[in-house]
C-alpha positions as CSV (number, residue, x, y, z in Angstrom):
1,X,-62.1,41.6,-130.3
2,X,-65.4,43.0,-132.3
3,X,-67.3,45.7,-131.0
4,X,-70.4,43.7,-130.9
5,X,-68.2,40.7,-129.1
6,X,-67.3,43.3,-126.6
7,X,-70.6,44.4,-125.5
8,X,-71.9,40.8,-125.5
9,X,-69.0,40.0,-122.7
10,X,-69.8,43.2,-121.0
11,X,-73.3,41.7,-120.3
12,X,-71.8,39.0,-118.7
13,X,-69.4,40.7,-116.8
14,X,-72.4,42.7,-115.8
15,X,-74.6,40.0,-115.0
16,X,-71.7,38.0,-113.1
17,X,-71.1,41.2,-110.9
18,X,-74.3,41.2,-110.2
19,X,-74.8,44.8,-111.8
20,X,-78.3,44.4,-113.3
21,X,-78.8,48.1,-114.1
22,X,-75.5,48.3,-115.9
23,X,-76.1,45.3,-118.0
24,X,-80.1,46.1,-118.9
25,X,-78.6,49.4,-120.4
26,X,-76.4,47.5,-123.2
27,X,-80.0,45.9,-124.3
28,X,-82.0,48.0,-126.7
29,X,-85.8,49.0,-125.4
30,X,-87.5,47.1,-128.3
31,X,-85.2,44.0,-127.2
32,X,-86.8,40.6,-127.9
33,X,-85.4,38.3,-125.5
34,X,-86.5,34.6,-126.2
35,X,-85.7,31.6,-123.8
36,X,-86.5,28.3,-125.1
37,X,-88.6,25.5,-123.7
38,X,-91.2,25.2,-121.8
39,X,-90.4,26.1,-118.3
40,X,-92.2,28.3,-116.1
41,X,-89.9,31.6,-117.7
42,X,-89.7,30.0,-121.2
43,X,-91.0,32.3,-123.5
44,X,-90.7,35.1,-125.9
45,X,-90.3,38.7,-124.1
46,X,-90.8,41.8,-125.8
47,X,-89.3,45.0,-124.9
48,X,-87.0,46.0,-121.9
49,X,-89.5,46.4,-119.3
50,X,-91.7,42.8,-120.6
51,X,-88.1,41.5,-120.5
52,X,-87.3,42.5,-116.9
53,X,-90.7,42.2,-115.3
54,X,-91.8,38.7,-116.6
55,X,-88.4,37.0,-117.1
56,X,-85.8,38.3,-115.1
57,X,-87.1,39.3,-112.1
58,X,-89.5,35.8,-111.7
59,X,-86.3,33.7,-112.5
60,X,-83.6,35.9,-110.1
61,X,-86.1,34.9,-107.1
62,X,-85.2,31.6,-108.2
63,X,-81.3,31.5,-107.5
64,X,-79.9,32.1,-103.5
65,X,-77.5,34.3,-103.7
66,X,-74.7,34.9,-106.6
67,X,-75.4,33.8,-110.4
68,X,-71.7,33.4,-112.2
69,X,-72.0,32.7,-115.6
70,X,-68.7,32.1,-117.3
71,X,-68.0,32.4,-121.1
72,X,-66.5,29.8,-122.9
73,X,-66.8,30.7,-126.1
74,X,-67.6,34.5,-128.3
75,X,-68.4,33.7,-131.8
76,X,-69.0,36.8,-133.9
77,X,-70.2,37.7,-137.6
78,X,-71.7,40.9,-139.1
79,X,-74.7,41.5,-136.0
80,X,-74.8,38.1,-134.6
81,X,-72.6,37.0,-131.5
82,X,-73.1,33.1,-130.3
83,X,-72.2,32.4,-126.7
84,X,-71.3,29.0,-125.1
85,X,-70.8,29.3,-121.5
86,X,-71.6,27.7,-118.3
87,X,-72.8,28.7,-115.0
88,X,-72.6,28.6,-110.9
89,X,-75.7,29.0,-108.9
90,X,-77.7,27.8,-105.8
91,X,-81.2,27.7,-105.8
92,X,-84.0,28.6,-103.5
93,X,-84.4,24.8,-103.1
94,X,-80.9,24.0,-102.1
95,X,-79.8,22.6,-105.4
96,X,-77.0,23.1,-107.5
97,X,-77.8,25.3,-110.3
98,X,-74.4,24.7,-112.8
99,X,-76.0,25.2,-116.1
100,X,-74.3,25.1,-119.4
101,X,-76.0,27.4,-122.5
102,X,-75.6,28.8,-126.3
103,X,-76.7,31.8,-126.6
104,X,-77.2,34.1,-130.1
105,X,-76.8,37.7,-130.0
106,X,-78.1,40.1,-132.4
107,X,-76.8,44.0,-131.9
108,X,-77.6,47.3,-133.8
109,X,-75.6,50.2,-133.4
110,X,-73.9,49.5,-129.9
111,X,-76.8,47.5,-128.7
112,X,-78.5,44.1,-128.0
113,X,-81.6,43.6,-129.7
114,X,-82.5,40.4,-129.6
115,X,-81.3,37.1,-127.8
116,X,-81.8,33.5,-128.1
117,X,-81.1,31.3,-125.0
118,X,-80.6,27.4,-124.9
119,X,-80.1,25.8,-122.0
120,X,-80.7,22.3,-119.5
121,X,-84.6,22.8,-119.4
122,X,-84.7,19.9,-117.2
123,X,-82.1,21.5,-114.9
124,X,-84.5,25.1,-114.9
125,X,-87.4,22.6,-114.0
126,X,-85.9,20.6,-111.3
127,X,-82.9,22.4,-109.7
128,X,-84.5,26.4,-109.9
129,X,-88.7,24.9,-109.3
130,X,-88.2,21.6,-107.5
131,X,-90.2,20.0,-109.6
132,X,-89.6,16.3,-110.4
133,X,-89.3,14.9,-113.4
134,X,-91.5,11.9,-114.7
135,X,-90.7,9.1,-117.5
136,X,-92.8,7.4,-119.7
C-alpha cells in the first residue's frame, strides 16, 4: 500500500474509532475540505480550525452516538487518493444514517490538504435534519 493510501485509511480508522484529535492531525492547517451540495454543512472549508468549527463539529451534533464509516475502495495516483465507502450511523432524529460516499484525497508531504466529499444529499437532509423532502 502507498504512503498516501495509508494515511487516507488512517483517517478512517481514526474517524471510525472515534479518535477525532488523532485524525485532525493527518490534515494539513491550510486544508480545504469541500462537501458537496447544498445541505445545511455543504460547503467549502478553509483551514483546520474553519474545517472543525463550521463543518465538523455542526454535523457530529447531528449523529447519536458512534459514526462507522467503512472503506470499500483506496484508489491512489501521484497525490490524489479516491475513496468509496459506506457508512453506519443514527441520527439525533432516530433515523438511520447508512450513507454511501466517494471521496478524493489530495496529500503533500505526509499530509491531507484537500478533500472532496460526495455523498446522499437527500439522506444528510432528511435522516441527519429531519427535514422532508418535496416533489415537483
Amino acid at each position: 500500500m502507498s504512503d498516501n493510501k495509508k494515511v487516507v485509511q488512517q483517517w478512517f480508522d481514526f474517524v471510525s474509532a472515534g479518535e477525532a484529535d488523532a485524525a485532525f492531525a493527518l490534515f494539513a492547517d491550510d486544508i480545504v475540505y469541500e462537501l458537496k451540495g447544498t445541505t445545511p454543512v455543504s460547503g467549502v472549508y478553509r483551514g483546520l480550525e474553519e474545517m472543525v468549527n463550521d463543518f465538523f463539529v455542526p454535523w457530529r451534533k447531528q449523529i447519536d452516538g458512534e459514526l462507522i464509516v467503512h472503506v470499500d475502495a483506496l484508489i491512489a495516483e501521484g497525490d490524489k487518493v479516491v475513496v468509496l465507502a459506506h457508512g453506519e450511523a443514527m441520527t439525533i432524529h432516530k433515523l438511520r444514517y447508512d450513507n454511501s460516499y466517494a471521496f478524493v484525497f489530495s496529500l503533500l508531504d505526509g499530509k491531507i490538504t484537500e478533500v472532496v466529499e460526495y455523498l446522499d444529499t437527500a439522506m444528510v437532509e432528511t435522516a441527519a435534519y429531519g427535514r422532508t423532502l418535496t416533489g415537483p
